[in-house]
C-alpha positions as CSV (number, residue, x, y, z in Angstrom):
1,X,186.1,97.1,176.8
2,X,183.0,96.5,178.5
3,X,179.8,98.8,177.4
4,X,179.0,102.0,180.3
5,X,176.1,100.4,182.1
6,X,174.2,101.4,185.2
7,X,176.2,99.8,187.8
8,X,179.9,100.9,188.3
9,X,182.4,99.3,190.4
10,X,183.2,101.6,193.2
11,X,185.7,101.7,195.8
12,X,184.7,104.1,198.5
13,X,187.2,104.2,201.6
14,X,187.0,105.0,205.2
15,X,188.1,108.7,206.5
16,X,191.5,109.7,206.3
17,X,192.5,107.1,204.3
18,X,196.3,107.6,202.2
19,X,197.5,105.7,199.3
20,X,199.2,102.2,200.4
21,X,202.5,101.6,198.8
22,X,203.7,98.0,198.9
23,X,206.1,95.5,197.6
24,X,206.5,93.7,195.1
25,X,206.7,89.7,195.6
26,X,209.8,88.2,194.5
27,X,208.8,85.6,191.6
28,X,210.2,82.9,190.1
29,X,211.7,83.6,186.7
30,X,208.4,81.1,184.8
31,X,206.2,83.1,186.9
32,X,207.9,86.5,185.6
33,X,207.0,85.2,182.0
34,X,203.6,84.3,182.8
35,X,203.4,87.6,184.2
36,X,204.9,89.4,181.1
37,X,202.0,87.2,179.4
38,X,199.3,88.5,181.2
39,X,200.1,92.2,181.3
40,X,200.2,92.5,177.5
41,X,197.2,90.3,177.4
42,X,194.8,92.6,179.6
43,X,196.5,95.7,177.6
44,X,195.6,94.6,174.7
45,X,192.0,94.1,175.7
46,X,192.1,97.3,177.6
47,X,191.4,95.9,180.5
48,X,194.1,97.9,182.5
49,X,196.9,100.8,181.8
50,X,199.8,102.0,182.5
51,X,199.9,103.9,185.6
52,X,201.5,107.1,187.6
53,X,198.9,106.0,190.8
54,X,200.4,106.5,194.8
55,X,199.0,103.1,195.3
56,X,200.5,100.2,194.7
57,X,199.8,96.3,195.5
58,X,201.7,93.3,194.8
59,X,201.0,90.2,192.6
60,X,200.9,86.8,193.0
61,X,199.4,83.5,191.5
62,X,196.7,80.9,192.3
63,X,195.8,77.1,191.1
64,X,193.0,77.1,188.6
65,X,191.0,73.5,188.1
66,X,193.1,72.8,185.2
67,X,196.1,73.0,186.6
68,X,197.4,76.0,185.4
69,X,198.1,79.4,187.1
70,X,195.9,82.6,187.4
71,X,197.6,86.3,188.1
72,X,196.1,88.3,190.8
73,X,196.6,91.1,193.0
74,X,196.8,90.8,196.3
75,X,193.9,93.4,197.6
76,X,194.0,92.3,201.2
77,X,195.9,96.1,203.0
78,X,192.9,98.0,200.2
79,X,190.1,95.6,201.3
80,X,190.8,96.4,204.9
81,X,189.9,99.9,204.4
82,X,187.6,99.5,202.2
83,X,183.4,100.4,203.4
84,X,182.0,97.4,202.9
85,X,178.9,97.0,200.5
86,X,175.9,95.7,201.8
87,X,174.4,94.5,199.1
88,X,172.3,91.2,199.8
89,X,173.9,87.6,198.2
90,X,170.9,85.5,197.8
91,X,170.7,82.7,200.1
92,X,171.9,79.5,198.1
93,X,168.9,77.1,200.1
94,X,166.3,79.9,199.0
95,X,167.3,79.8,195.3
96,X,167.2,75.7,194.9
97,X,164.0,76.2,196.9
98,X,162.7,78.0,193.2
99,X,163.4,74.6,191.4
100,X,160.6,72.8,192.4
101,X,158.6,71.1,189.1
102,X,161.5,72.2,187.1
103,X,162.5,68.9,184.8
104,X,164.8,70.8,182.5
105,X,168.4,72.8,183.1
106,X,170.5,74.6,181.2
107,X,173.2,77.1,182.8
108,X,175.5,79.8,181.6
109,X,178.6,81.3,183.2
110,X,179.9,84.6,181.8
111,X,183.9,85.1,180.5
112,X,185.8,86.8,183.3
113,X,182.6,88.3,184.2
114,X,184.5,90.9,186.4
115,X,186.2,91.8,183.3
116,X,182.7,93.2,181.9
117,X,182.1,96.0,184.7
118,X,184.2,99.1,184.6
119,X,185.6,100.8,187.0
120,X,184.8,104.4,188.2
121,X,187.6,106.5,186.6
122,X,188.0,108.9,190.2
123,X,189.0,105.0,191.5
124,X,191.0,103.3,189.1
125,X,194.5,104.5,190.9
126,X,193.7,102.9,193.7
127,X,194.2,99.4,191.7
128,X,197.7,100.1,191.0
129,X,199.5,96.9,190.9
130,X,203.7,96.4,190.5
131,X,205.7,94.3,189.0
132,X,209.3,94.0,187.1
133,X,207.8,95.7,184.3
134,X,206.0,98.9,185.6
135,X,202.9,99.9,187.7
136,X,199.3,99.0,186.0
137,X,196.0,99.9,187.1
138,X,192.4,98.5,186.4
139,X,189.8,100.1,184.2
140,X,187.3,97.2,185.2
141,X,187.0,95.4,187.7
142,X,189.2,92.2,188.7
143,X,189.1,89.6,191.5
144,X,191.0,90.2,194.5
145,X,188.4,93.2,195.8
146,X,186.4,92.6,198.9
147,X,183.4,94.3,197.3
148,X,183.1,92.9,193.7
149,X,180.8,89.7,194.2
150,X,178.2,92.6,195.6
151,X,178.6,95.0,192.9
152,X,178.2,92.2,190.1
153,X,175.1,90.5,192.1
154,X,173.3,94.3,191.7
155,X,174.1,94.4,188.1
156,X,172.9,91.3,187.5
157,X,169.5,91.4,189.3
158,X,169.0,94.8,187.2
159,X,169.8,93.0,183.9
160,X,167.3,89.7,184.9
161,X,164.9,90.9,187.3
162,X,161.8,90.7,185.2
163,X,162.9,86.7,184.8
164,X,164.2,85.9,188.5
165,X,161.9,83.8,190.8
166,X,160.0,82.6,186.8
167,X,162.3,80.8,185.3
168,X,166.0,82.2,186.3
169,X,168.1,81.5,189.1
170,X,171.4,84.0,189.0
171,X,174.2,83.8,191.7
172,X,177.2,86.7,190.8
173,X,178.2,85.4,187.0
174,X,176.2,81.7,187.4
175,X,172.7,81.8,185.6
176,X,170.8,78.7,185.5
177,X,167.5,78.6,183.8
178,X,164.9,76.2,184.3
179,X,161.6,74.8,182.8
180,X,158.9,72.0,183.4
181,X,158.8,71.3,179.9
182,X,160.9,71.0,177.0
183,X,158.6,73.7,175.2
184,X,158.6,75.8,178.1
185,X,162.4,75.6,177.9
186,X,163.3,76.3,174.6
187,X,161.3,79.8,175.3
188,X,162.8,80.4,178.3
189,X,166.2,80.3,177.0
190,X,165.8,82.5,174.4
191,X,164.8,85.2,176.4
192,X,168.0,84.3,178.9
193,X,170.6,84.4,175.9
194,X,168.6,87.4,173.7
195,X,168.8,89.6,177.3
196,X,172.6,88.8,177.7
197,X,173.1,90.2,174.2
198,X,171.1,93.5,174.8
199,X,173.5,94.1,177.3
200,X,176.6,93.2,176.1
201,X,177.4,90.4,178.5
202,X,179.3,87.5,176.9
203,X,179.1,84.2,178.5
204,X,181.9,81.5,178.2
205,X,180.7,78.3,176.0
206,X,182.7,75.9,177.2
207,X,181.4,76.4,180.7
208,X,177.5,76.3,179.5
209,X,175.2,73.4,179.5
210,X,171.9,73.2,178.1
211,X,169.1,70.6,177.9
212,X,170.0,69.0,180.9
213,X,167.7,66.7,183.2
214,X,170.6,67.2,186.1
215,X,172.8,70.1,186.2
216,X,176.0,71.2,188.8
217,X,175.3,74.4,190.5
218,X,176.8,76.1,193.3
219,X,178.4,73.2,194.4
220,X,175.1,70.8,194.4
221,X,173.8,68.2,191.5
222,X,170.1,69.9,190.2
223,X,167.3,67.9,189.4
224,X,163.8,67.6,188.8
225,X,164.0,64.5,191.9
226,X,165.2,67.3,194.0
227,X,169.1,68.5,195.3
228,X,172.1,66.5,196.3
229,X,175.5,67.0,197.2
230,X,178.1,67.2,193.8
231,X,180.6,64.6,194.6
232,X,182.9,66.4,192.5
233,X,182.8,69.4,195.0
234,X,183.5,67.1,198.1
235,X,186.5,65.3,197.2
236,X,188.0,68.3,199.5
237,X,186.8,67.2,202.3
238,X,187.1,63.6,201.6
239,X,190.8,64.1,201.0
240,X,191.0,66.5,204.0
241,X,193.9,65.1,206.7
242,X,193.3,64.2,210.4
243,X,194.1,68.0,211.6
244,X,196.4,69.1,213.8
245,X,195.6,72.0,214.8
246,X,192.5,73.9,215.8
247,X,192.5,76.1,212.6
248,X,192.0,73.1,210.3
249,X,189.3,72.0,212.7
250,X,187.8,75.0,212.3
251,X,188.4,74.7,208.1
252,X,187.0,71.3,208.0
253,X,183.5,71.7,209.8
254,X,183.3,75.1,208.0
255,X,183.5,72.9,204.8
256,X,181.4,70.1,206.0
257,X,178.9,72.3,207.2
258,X,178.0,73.9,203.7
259,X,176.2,70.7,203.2
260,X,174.7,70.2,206.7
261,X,171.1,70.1,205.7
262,X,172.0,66.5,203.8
263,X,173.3,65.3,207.4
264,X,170.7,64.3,209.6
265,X,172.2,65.0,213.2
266,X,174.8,66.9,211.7
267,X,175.9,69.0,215.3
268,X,175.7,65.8,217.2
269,X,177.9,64.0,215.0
270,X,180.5,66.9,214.8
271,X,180.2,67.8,219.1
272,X,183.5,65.9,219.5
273,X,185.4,68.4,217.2
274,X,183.2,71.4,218.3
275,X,184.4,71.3,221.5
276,X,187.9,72.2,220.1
277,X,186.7,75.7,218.9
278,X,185.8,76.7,222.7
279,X,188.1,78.8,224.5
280,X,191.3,77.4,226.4
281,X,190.5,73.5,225.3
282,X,193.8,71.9,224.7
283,X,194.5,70.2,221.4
284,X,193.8,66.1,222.3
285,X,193.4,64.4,218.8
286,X,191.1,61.0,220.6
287,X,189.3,57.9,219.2
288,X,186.3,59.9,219.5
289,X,186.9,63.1,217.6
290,X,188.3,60.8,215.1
291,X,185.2,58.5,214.8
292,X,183.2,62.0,214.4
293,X,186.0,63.0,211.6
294,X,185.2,59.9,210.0
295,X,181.4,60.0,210.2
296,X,181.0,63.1,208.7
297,X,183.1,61.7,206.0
298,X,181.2,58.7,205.3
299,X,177.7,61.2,205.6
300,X,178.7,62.9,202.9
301,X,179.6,60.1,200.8
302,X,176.1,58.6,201.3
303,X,174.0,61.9,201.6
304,X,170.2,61.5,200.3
305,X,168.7,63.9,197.4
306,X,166.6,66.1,199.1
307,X,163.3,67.3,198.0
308,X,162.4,70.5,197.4
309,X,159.9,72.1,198.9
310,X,156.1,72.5,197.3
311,X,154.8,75.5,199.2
312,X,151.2,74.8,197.5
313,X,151.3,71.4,200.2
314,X,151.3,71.5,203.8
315,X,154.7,70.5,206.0
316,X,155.3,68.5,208.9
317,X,158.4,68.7,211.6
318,X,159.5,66.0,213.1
319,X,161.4,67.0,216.1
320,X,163.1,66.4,219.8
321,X,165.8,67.9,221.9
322,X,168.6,66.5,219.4
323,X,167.7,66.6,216.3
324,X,164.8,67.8,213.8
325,X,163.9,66.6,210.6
326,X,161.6,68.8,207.9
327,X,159.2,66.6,205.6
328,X,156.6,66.8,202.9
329,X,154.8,64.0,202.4
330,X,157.4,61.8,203.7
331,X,160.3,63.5,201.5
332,X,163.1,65.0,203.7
333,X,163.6,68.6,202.5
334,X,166.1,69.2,205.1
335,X,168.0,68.4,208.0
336,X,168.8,70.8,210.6
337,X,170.5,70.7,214.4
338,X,172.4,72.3,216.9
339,X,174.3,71.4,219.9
340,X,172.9,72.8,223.1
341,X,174.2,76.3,225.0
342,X,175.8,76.1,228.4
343,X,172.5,77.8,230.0
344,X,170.2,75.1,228.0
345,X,171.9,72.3,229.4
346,X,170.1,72.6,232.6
347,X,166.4,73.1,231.2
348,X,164.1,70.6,232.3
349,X,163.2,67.7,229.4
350,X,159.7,69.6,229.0
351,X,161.5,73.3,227.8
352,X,163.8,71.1,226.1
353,X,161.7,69.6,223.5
354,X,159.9,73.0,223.3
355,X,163.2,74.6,222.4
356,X,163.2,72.1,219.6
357,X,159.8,72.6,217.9
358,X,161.0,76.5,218.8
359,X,164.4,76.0,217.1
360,X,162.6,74.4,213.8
361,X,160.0,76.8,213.6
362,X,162.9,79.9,213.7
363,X,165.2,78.1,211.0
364,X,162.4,76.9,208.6
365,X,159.9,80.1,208.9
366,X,160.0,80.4,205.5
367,X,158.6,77.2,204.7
368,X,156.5,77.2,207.6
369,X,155.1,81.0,208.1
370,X,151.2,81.5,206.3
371,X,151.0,77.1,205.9
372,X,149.7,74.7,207.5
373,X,151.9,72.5,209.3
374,X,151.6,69.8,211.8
375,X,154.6,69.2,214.8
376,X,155.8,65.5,215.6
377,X,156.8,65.6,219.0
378,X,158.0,62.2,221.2
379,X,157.2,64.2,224.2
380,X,153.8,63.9,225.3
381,X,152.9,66.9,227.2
382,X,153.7,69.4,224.3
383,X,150.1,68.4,222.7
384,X,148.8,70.5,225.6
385,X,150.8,73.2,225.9
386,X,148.1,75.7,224.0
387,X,146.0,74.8,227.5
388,X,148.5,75.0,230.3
389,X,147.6,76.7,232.8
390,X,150.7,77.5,234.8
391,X,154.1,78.5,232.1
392,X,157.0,79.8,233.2
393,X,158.3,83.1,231.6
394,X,160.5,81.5,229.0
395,X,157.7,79.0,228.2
396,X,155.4,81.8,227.4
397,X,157.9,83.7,225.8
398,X,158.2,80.3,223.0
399,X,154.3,80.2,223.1
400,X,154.0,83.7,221.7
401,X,156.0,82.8,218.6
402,X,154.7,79.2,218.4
403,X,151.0,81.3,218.3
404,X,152.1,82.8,214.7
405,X,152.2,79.6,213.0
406,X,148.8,77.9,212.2
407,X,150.2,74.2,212.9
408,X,149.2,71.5,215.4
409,X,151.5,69.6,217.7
410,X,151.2,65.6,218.0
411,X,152.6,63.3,220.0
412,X,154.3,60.1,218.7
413,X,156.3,57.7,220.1
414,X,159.8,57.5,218.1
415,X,157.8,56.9,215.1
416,X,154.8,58.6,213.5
417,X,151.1,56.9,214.6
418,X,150.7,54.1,212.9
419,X,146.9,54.3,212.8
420,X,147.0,57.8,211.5
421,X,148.6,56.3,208.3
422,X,145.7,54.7,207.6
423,X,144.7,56.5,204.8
424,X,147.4,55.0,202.7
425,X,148.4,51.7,204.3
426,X,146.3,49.5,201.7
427,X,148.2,51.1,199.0
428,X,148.5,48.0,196.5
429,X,149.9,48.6,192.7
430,X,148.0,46.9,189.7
431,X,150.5,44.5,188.7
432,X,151.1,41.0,186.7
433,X,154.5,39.5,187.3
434,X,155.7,36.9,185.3
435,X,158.1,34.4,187.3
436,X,158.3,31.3,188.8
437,X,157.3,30.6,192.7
438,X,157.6,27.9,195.0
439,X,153.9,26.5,196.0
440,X,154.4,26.7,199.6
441,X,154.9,30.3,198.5
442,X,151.7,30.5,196.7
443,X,150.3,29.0,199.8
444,X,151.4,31.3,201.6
445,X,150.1,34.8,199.9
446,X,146.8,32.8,199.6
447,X,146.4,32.6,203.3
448,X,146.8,36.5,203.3
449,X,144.2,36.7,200.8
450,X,145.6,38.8,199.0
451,X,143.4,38.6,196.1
452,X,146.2,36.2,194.9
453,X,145.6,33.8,192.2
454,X,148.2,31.7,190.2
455,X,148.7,29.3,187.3
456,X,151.6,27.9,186.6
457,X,154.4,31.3,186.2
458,X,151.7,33.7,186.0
459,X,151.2,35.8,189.5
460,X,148.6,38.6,189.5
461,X,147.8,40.7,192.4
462,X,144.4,43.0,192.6
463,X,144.6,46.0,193.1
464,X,142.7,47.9,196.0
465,X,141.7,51.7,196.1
466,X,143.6,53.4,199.2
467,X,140.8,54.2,201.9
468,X,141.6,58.0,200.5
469,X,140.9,57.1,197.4
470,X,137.6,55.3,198.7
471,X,136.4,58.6,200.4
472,X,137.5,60.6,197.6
473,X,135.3,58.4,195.3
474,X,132.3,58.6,198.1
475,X,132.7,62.6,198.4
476,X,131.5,63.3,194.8
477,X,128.2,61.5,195.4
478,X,127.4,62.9,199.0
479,X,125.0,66.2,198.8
480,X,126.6,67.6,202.1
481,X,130.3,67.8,200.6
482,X,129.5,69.2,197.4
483,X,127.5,71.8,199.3
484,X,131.4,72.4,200.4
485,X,132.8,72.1,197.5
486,X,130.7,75.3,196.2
487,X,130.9,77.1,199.3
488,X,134.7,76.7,198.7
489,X,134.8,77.7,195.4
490,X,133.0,81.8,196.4
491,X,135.0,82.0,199.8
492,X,131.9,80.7,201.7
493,X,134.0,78.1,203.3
494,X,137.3,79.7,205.4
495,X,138.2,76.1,207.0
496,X,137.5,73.9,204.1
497,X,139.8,73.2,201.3
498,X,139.9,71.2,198.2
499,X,142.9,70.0,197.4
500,X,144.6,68.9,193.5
501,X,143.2,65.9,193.5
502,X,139.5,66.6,194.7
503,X,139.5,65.9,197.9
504,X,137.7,68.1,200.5
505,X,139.7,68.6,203.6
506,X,138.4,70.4,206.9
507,X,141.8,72.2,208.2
508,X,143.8,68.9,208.0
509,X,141.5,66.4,208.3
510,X,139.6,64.9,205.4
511,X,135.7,64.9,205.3
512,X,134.2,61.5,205.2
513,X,131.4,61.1,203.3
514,X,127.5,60.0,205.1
515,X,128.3,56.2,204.1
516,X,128.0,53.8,207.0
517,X,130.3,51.3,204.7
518,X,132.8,54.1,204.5
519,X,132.6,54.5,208.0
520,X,132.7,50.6,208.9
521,X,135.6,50.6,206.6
522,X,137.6,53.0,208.0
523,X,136.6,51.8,211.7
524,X,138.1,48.0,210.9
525,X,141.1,50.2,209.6
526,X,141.5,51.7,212.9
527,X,140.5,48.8,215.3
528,X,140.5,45.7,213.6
529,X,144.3,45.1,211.9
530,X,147.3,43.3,212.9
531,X,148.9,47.8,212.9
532,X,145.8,48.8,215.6
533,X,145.9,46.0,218.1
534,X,142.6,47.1,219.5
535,X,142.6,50.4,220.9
536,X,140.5,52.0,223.9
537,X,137.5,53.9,222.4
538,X,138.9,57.0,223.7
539,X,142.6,56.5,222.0
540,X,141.0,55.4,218.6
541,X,139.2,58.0,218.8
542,X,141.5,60.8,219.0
543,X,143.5,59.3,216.2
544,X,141.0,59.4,214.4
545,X,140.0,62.5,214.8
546,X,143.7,63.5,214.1
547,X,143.0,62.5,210.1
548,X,139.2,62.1,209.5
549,X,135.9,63.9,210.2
550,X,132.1,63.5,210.2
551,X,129.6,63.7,212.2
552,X,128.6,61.7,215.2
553,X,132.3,60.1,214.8
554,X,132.7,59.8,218.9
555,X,129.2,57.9,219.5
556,X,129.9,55.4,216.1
557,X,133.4,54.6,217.7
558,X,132.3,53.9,221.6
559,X,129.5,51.5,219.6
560,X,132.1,49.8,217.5
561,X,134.5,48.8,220.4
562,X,131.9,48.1,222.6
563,X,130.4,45.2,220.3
564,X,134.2,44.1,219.3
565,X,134.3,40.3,220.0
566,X,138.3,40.0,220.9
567,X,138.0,43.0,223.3
């Protein structure tokens, strides 16, 4: 028998409630011996008793993953008059959003972890169950009650609160612990396993893992490269038959949709079968909804591993009127969409794309809310909706929420600015590559000049510094910036920021240090390559200005383009 602790199970019913009497299920006669099994099993372990109770409840059996057969009690007439707890479940997307930086798993999963909760003795007769060989009730807690996941979930926050949101992530009777280093680890595990054995909770060892660099939990592969769907866990849907009826519609998108963040365009894929769930639409299996039944399929089968989230970093949202997309530097964290409402079907294209950047900023706020964050829009007029005069009422009602995010909207046309990539584009690696090459090849990477130089199988390519990695270099040697970098460091400084790898940043936009090289350099970037095609002075210079700053940037662009030979 489980130790007294804090939390008891409790089964509290609504007024005027009397004792339900049901029942039995008739059985087949290997079920009635796996019955007989069970009963003298849980008696010997305590675990229920003989009873006199006015309640009574049938039993039947489930499939475990083993193939063999679990008893339980069908609860369903007591759950429907049962108060229903309100205890909070964690959020599953908020608890692998903890995991970020870990590198090393290890998870636990307690035996019958019900089992280890007893029951409030005024309650135990309403657990009565019957069957061939008398009426039993509960002393602890079994599944089958509509309130049990809640009343575990409190005990277990009580028994690891001190470690939950450090190093402990625990979901009812799943604990997984994680660590960025071995050291950290072994620590961190200890504490875990010595805290189950204060109180008296047992844990299963063939269901725990530990010293793991990817781990299963809740239905998702764990890993220090981020999440990804288990495909253990989705063989059900994969094996999932063309339905035939609107109820295993309505099963198989509820399935699907437990991994809709992995599925970019996930509601405009699934708008065929959608439809089905509406009111008075006839059941008409077509080529389409099966093409949708199929993609979703195949989506599944090829989802990405998703990042997770780095709350120390800014965000960016790339988004329109069908589908958005949530980033950190240029790893998806998440996909997320919806189809549109009757009443948005007729909103102009303008409150359409609004709705969207309104839509991401709602569903992501906790990524979003207190960061910086910058909005990729392919709709132009957005940029300037902070300066529109005229807004209708629902556009100033968007505006007001929009106005509680610090983030900055941009325009781009399908794809981000190519000029505002800049920074990275002459990103080369420090390489030598051993292998043999044609010579019109080696011709070829010589006219680029690349830096390339060969002799007979041996290729090397030089390396260049990133234009970020130029100004970064620049920064530490110009009096002005390290002015910053102090005023940063006592609070001086409230739009300035340094980040991890020394580079000052006003708001988003990094500081260029006084170097007319640095500045020609960055200029050519923008003006100059094969990616620019020689922009207006006014458009390079608000891309510019999108990514860089310094002083006197407007006057040293307009003299730039206005000496430029090709324009």
């Amino acid at each position: 028998m489980p130790p007294d602790r804090d939390v008891e199970f409790l089964i509290e019913l609504l007024p005027d409630t009397r004792p339900i009497d049901k029942r039995q299920y008739r059985v087949a006669p290997k079920e009635q011996e796996l019955i007989k099994e069970n009963i003298d099993e849980l008696l010997g372990k305590g675990f229920i008793r003989p009873s006199s109770s006015p309640w009574a409840f049938p039993v039947l059996f489930v499939d475990k993953k083993d193939g063999s057969r679990r008893m339980c009690v069908d609860y369903r007439a007591l759950n429907d008059v049962t108060i229903k707890n309100k205890y909070p479940l964690p959020r599953i997307d908020d608890l692998f959003d903890q995991l970020q930086g870990a590198c090393v798993f290890s998870k636990t999963d307690l035996r019958s972890g019900y089992h280890q909760m007893k029951i409030r003795s005024s309650d135990i007769p309403k657990t009565a169950f019957i069957t061939r060989f008398g009426l039993y009730e509960y002393t602890v807690m079994s599944f089958g009650f509509t309130n049990a996941p809640f009343y575990f979930m409190n005990l277990m926050n009580k028994v690891f609160m001190e470690y939950l949101d450090k190093f402990a992530v625990v979901f009812i009777d799943d604990i997984l612990i994680y660590s960025k280093t071995e050291e950290e680890h072994e620590e961190h595990l200890r504490l875990v396993l010595q805290k189950l054995r204060e109180h008296k909770l047992y844990a299963k060892l063939s269901k725990c893992e530990f010293w793991l660099d990817q781990v299963p939990f809740l239905g998702h592969i764990v890993s220090k490269g981020g999440i990804m769907v288990d495909p253990s866990k989705i063989s059900s849907v994969m094996d999932w038959k063309v339905p035939e009826v609107v109820k295993e519609v309505r099963g198989f998108l509820g399935l699907a949709g437990y991994y809709r963040r992995f599925i970019e365009s996930f509601s405009r894929i699934a708008k065929p079968m959608t439809s089905f769930l509406e009111k008075g639409v006839p059941f008409i299996w077509t080529k389409e909804r099966q093409a949708a039944f199929d993609e979703l399929k195949k989506r599944l089968t090829t989802a990405p591993v998703l990042t997770l989230p780095d709350l120390t970093k800014s965000f960016t949202v790339y988004c329109d009127a069908s589908k958005e997309g949530l980033g950190c530097e240029g790893k998806v964290i998440a996909y997320a969409s919806r189809q549109l409402r009757k009443h948005e079907v007729n909103y102009p294209t303008h409150d359409l794309e609004l709705a969207a950047v309104v839509h991401a900023l709602k569903i992501w706020r906790h990524y979003l809310f207190g960061n910086w964050c910058e909005i990729y829009t392919d709709h132009k007029s957005l940029k300037y909706i902070f300066t529109q005069n005229e807004l209708n009422m629902r556009q100033r009602r968007w505006l007001e929420l929009i106005k509680d995010y610090d983030l900055e909207i941009h325009y781009h046309p399908g794809k981000a600015n190519v000029v505002a990539n800049a920074l990275s584009r002459k990103s080369y690696v420090n390489m030598a590559v051993a292998f043999q090459m044609p010579l019109e090849l080696c011709a070829e990477f010589e006219s680029l000049n690349w830096g390339f130089v060969h002799h007979t199988t041996v290729a090397t390519f030089e390396a260049e510094l990133t234009l970020e990695q130029e100004i970064r270099k620049h920064q530490k040697t110009d009096e002005k910036i390290q002015e910053i970098r102090e005023q940063i460091k006592v609070g001086k400084a409230p739009h300035f920021r340094e980040d991890e790898q020394g580079t000052v940043w006003y708001k988003n936009r990094i500081c260029v240090p006084d170097m007319d090289s640095i500045k020609k350099l960055i200029l050519s970037e923008a003006h100059d390559t094969a990616y620019s095609i020689h922009p207006g002075g006014t458009k390079m210079y608000h891309d510019l200005k999108e990514r860089l700053r310094w002083y006197g940037m407007k006057r040293a662009v307009a003299k730039y383009v206005a000496v430029c030979d090709t324009c």
